[in-house]
C-alpha positions in Angstrom: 12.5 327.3 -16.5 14.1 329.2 -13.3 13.0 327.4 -10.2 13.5 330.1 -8.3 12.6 334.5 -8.0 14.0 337.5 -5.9 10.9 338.3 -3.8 11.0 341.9 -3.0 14.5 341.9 -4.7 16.5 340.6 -2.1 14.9 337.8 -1.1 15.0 334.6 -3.0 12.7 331.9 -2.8 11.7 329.1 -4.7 8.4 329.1 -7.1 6.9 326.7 -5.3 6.3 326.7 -1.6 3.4 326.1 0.7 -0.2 327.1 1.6 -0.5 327.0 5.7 -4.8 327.2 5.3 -5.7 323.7 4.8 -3.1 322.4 8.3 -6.0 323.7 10.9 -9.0 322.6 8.7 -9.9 321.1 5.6 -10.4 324.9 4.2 -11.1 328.5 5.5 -13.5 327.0 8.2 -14.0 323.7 9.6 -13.1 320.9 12.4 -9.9 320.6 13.8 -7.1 318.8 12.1 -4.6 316.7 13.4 -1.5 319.3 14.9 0.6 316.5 14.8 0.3 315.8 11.0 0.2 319.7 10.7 3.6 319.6 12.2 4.6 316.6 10.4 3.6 318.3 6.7 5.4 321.4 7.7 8.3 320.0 8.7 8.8 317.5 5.3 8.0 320.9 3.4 10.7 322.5 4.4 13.0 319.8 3.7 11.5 318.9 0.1 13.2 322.6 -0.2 9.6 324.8 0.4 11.5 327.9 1.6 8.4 329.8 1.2 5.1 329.3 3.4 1.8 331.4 3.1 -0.2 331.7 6.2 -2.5 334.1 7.8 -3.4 334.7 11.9 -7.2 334.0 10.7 -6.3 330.4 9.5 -7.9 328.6 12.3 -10.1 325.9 13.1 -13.9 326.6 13.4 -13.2 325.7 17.7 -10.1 327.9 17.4 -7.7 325.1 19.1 -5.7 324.6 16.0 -4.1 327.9 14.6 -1.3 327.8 11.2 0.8 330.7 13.0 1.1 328.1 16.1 1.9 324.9 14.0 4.3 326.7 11.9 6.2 328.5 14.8 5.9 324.3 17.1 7.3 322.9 14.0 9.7 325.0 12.7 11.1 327.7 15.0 14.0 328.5 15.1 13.4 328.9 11.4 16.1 327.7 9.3 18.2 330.5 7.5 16.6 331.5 3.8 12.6 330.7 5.3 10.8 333.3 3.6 6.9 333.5 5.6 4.4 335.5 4.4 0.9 336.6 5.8 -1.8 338.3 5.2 -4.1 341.2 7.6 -7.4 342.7 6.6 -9.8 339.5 7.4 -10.2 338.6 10.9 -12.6 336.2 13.2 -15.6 337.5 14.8 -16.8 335.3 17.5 -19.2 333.6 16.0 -15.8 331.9 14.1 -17.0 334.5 10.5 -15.0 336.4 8.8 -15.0 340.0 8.8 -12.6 343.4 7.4 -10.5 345.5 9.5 -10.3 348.8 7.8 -8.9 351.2 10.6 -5.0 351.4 11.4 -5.1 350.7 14.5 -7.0 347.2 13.9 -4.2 346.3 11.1 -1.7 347.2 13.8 -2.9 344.7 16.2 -3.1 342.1 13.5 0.7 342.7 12.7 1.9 342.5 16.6 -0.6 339.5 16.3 1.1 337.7 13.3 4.8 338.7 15.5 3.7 337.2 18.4 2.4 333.8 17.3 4.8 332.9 14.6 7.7 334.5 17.0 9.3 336.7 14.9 10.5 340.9 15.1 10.2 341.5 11.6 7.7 340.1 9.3 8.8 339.0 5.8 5.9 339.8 3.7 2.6 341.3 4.9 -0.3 341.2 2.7 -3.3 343.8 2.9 -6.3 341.8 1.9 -9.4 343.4 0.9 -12.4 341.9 0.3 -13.3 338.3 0.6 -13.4 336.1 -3.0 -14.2 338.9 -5.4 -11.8 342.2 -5.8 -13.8 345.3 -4.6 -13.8 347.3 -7.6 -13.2 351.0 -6.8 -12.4 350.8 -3.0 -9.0 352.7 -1.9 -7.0 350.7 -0.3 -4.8 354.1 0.3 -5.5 354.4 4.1 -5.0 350.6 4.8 -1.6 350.6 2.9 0.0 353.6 4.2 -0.2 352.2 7.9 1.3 349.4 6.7 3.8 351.1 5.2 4.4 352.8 8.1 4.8 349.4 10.1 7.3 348.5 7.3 9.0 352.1 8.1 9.0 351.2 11.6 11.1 347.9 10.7 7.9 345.3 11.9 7.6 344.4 8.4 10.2 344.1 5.5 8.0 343.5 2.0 4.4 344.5 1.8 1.8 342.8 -0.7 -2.0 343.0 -1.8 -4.4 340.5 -2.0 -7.6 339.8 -3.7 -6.9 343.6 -6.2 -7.8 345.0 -9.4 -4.8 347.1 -11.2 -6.4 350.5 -9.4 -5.6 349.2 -6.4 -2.4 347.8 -7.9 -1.5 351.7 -9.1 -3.1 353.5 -6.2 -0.6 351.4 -3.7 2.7 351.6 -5.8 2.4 355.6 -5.0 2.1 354.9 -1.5 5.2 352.2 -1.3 6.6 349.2 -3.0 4.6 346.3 -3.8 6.4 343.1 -3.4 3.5 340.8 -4.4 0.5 340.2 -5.5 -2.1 337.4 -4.7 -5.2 336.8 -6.5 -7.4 334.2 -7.7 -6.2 332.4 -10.7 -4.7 329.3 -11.9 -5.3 327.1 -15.6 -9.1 326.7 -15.2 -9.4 331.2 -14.1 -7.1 333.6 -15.9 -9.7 336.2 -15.5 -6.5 338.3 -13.9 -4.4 337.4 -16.7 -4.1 341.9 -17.6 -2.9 342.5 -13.8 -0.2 339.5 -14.5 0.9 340.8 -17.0 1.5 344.6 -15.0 3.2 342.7 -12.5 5.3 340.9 -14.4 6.2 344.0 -16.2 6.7 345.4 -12.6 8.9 342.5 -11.5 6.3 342.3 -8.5 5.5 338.4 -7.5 2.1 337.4 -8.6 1.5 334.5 -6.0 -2.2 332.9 -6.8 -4.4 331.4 -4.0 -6.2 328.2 -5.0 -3.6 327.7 -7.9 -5.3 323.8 -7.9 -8.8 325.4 -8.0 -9.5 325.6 -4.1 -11.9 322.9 -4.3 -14.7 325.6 -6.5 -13.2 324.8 -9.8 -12.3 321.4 -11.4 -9.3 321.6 -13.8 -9.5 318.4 -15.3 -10.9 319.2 -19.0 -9.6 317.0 -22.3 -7.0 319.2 -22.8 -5.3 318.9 -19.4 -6.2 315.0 -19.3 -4.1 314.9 -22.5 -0.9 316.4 -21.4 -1.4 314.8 -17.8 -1.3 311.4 -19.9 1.4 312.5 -22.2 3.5 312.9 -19.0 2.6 310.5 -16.3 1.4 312.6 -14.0 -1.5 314.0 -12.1 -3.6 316.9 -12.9 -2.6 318.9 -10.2 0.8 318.4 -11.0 0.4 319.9 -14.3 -1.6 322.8 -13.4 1.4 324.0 -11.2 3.7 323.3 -13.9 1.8 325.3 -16.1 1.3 327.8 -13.5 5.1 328.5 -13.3 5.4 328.8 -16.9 3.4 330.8 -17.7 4.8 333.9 -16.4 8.6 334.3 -14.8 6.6 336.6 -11.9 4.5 333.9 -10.9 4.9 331.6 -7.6 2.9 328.4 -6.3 2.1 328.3 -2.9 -0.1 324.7 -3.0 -1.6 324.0 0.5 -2.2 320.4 1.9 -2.4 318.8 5.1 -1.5 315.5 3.5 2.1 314.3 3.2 0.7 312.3 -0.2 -0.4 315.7 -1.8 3.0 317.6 -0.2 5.1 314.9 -2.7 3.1 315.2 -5.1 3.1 318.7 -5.5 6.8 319.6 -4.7 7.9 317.2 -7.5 6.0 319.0 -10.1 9.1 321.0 -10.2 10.5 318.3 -12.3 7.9 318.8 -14.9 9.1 320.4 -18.2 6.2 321.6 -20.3 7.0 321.3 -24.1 5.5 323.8 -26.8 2.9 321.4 -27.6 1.4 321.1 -24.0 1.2 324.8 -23.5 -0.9 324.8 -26.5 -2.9 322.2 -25.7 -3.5 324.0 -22.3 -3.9 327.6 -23.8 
């Protein structure tokens, strides 16, 4: 298995990195976490060899005094040569610390200069246009949205663009508009309802980077099947479902997020792990 992918085609990152969500609070919403461990998780990321990190400007605790763009800019800027950070504008907090969509250009504008600012960057690696919350909204055009950030990426504020949370219309509809780098949806061994719009990516060469690829805490991956190869191999559940993850497609990428150091070991070593015929059978 290659342990590594050209994102975007020139720039190469591991297949697996890390999920910035979980360092402000356990989840999308919640109390505060620790910034020092934050800091602390980030920092032994990077040199397990995590050379990309997923993050967003809306990861934030529910009191708003611990933010992801903030840890990861305290704990890593100047970022080392070969960091690869992605984020993602469309959701944003209302005051009441909800989510809600920016649809107008000006809005997703003001969430790029936002994402520069607070990670302290000029250029942005890889933006993603998320629309929609959990489910994809089937027949919305996401034409509007993507051609102002194409014309961000035009402008030079952003060098890969992305789509999150899609259906393969929105997938085609965005292509005509400018090239996709990446792709991040839903799906992991226990959900491979997306397993058609892999497959166009991966004929595409576009990343396919799932969220929750350990099941986000909704869905619980350990059936008989993955038990059995989990014993077969000594490791942990979660540890197989990223291997699997990897091999199941040479487009996809694991971005696991944690704000333990425990889990961060745990799931950077499931690199190691090489899947025989018979387990990807068992886990078909």
């Amino acid at each position: 298995m290659n342990n590594d992918f050209l994102l975007g085609g020139d720039l190469p990152v591991g297949r697996i990195g890390f999920g910035a969500m979980r360092l402000p609070a356990n989840g999308i919403t919640g109390p505060p976490r620790d910034p020092g461990t934050g800091r602390a998780v980030l920092r032994r990321a990077v040199e397990l060899g995590a050379d990309h990190i997923d993050t967003a400007a809306f990861y934030v605790s529910d009191d708003r005094s611990v933010r992801a763009n903030d840890l990861i800019r305290e704990a890593l800027h100047p970022y080392p040569d070969g960091l690869v950070i992605a984020t993602k504008v469309g959701p944003a907090r209302t005051p009441d610390g909800g989510l809600t969509q920016i649809h107008d250009p000006a809005g997703l504008r003001r969430s790029v200069e936002e994402n520069l600012e607070t990670l302290g960057v000029d250029r942005l690696d890889l933006v993603y246009l998320r629309i929609g919350m959990m489910g994809a909204p089937h027949g919305e055009s996401v034409a509007a949205r993507f051609m102002a950030l194409a014309a961000m990426r035009a402008e030079g504020l952003i060098r890969h663009l992305g789509l999150s949370n899609i259906d393969s219309g929105h997938l085609a509809e965005a292509r005509t508009i400018a090239p996709v780098a990446a792709v991040q949806n839903h799906f992991h061994a226990g959900r491979r309802d997306d397993a058609r719009l892999l497959a166009a990516c991966e004929e595409a060469g576009i990343a396919f980077v799932p969220f929750f690829p350990l099941g986000g805490g909704i869905s619980d991956l350990s059936g008989d099947r993955m038990r059995e190869v989990t014993e077969r191999h000594g490791v942990s559940v979660p540890q197989i479902a990223l291997a699997w993850l990897l091999r199941c497609s040479p487009v996809t990428l694991a971005i696991p997020g944690t704000g333990s150091l425990a889990h961060l070991e745990e799931n950077m070593a499931a690199r190691s792990i090489a899947l025989t015929p018979q387990d990807l059978s068992d886990l078909a």
